[in-house]
N, C-alpha and C positions, 0 to 999 in steps of 0.2 A: 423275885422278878429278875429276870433277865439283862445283864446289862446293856446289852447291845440293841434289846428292844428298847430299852430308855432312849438310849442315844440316836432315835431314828432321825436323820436329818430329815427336814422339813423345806419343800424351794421355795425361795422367797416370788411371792405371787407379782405377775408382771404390772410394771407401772402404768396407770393410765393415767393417758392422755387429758390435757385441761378440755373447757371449751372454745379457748382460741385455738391450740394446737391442733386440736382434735378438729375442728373446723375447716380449716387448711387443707389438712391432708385430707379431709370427706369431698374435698371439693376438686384437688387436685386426680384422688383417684375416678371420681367420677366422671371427667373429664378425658380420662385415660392417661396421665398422663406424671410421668415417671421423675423421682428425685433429679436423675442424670439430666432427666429435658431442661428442667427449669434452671438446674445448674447452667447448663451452655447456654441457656437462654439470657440468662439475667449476671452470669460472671459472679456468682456467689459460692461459695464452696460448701460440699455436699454437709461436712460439719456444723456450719453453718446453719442450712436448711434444717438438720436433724434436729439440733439446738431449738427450733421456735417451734416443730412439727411437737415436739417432746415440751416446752416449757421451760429446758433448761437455759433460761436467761443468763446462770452465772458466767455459760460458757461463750458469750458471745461482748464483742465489746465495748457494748452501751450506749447511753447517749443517740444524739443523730444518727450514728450508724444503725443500732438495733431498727428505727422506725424507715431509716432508711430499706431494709433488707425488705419491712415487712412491704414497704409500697412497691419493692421492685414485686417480690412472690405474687400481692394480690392483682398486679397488674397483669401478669402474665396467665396467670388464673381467670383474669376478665371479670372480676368483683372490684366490689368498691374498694378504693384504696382507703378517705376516709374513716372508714366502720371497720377496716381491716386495722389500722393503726389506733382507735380510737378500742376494740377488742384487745390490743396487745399492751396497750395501756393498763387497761383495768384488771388484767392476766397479770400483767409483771408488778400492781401494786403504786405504780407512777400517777401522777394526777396531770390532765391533761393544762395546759401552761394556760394561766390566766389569760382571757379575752381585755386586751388593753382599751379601755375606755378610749372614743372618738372624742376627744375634744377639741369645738370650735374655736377656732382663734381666730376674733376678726381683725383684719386685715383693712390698710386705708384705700387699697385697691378694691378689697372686696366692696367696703363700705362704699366708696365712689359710684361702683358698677351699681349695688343697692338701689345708690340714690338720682341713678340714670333712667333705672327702667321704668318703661312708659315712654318716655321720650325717644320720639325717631331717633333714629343713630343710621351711619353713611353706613352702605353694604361693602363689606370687604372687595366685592367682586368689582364692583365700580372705582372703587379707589383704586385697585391695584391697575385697573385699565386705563384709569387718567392717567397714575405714573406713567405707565408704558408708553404713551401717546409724546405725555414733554420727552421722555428720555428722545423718544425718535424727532422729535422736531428739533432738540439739543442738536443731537447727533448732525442731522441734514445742516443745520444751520453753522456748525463748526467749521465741516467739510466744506459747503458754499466760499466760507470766510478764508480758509485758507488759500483755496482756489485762485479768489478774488487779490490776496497778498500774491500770490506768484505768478499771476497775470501781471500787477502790477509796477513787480521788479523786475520780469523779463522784458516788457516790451521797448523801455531804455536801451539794455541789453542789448537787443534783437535790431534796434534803430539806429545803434552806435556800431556795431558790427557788419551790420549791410553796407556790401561794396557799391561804393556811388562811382558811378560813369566819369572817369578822366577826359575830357578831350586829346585826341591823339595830338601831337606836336604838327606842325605844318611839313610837307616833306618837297621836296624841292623838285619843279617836273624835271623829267627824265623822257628826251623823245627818241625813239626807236630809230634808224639808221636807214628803215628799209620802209617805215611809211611815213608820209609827213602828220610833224606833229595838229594836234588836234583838243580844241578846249567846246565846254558847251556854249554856242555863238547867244550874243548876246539878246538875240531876235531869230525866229525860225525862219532856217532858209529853204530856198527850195531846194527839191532833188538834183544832188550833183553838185551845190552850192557848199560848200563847208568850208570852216572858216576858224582857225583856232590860235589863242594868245598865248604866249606863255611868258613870265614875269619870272626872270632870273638876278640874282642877288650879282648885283655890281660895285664897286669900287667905293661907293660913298656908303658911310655910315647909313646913315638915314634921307628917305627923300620922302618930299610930301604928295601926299593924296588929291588929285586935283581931281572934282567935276568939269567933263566937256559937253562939247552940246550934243543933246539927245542925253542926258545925264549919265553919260558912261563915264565909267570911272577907269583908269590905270592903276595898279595896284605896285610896290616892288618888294624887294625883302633885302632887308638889312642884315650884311654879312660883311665885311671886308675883307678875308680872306674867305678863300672860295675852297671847299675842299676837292679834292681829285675827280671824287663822282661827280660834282657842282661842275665843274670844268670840262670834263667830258659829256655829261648834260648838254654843256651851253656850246661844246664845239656839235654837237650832233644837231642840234637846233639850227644854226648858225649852217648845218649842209645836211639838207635833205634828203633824203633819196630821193629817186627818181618818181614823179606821180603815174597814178594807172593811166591805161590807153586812154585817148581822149578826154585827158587833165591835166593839170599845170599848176606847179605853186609857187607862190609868191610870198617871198618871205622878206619881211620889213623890221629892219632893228634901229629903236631909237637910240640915238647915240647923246641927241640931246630932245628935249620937252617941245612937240612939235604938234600942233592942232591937223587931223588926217579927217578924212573923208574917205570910204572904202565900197567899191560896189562891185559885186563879182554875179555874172549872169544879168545884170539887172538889176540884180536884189542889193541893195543897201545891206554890210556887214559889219560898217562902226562907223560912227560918226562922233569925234570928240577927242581929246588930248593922249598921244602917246606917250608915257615917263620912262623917261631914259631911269634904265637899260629896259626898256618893254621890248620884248619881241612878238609879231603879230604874222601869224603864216596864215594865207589866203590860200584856197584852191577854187577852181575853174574849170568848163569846161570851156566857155567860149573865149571870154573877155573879162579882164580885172581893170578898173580905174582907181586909180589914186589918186586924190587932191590931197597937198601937201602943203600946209601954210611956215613950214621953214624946212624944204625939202632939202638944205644942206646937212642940217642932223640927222636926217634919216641915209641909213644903208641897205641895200635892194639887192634882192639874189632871185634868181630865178631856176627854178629845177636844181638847186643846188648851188648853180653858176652867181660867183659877186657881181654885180654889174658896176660900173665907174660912176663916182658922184654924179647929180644930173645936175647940181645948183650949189650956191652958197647960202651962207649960214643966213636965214630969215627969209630966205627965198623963199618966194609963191609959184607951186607948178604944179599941172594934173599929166602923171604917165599913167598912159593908155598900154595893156600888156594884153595878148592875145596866144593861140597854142604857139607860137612861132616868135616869140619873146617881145621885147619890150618896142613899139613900135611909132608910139608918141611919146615926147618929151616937151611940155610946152608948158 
């Protein structure tokens, strides 16, 4: 016999496939659908894949990953993953892991809950919306409350801070040069009739306030010295200017406390005590009288012009003054 017929090499016949292996790949090719795809489908490597397609378990690295590989393959395949790992199980010899008994453990919340049921219980939905309701009247009510504290620390504040009205100081008249001075007469006169007093601060500290008859009062202002304006004031007073056409004034300065009567046109324009230093300018258009019951304290100018005492000191006299000056003294 031949040696070389002896030694005829024989191929060794190719492996097959288990029925998980074989499975896989009958379902992948059916599919159409190639090693490569499932590789870039699933981030597995093609070694890998060959490895479970083949059965060669040894070559892959166990555990969670091997069943991991097989559920990404059968998912991508669109089979049960399950039945696919539960197949690779019984392929590789593994036993699938004990189902862990459920055991009840009770619980004093459970048992509570147990021993509730049947009995009404508040619905969630209602509770949670009564909360919501106090929160909001909490809220409104806080807001209110603060409000109400800074309302009532401001308005001290705001009462203490308000500028209250000063009364202006008294100002000392001042009569113009160029018309006679002029007060509001004590009684309305008529047209034409105008009649004005003016009260400048004289030499004595203080003098007193006397009611005369017809309850008019004299007023003065305590100054004793007089300042420059005061003085020039009282010299302007003391010389009027000239009155308008068809007028005349009469200007009367108490020198001492002298009871007058005053009537210009007719009309009645004071009746009752002059206080020295009062000074009282009359104007006219027709006729000015004056009754004087101590006609030596008084001093009388006319349009400006002084006229000469008419009487001594407590003297009683009525001068008659008309446009053409002083024309009765008696």
């Amino acid at each position: 016999m031949d040696n070389s017929t002896a030694a005829r090499v024989v191929p060794e016949p190719e492996r097959k496939t288990g029925s998980f292996g074989g499975s896989l790949k009958r379902e992948r090719e059916k599919r159409g659908i190639t090693l490569d795809d499932v590789s870039l489908s699933t981030k597995i490597g093609l070694r890998m894949l060959r490895a479970l397609e083949e059965e060669n378990f040894e070559q892959l690295p166990g555990g969670i990953f091997n069943k991991g590989f097989v559920r990404a393959y059968a998912r991508h395949l669109g089979i049960d993953e399950e039945q696919a790992v539960a197949d690779y199980l019984e392929a590789a010899g593994e036993s699938a892991p004990p189902v862990e008994p459920v055991v009840d453990i009770p619980s004093p919340l459970r048992d509570q809950d147990n021993s509730k049921e049947g009995e009404p219980g508040v619905p969630w939905g209602i509770l949670a919306i009564v909360l919501l309701v106090l929160a909001l009247a909490l809220s409104v009510w806080s807001y209110y409350t603060r409000e109400s504290v800074k309302d009532a620390k401001g308005s001290p504040r705001a009462a203490a801070t308000e500028p209250q009205a000063v009364p202006a100081p008294p100002q000392p008249p001042v009569v113009s040069s160029s018309t006679a001075p002029v007060l509001p007469p004590q009684r309305a006169a008529a047209p034409g009739n105008v009649s004005s007093q003016i009260d400048l601060a004289g030499q004595r500290s203080s003098a007193p306030v006397a009611k005369g008859i017809g309850g008019l009062v004299g007023s003065t202002l305590s100054n004793p010295t007089l300042s420059p304006d005061a003085r020039n004031a009282n010299n302007a007073a003391k010389q009027p200017a000239a009155p308008a056409v068809n007028s005349f004034v009469v200007l009367i300065e108490a020198e001492e406390n002298s009871w007058v009567s005053i009537t210009a046109d007719g009309k009645t324009i004071l009746e009752g005590t002059l206080i020295a230093p009062a000074i009282k300018a009359v104007k006219a258009q027709k006729q000015i009288v004056v009754k004087a019951g101590n006609v030596g304290g008084l001093a009388f100018s006319f349009n400006g012009k002084k006229i000469p005492t008419q009487g001594g000191s407590g003297e009683v006299k009525a001068l008659t003054f008309d446009a053409g000056g002083l024309q009765v003294s008696r």
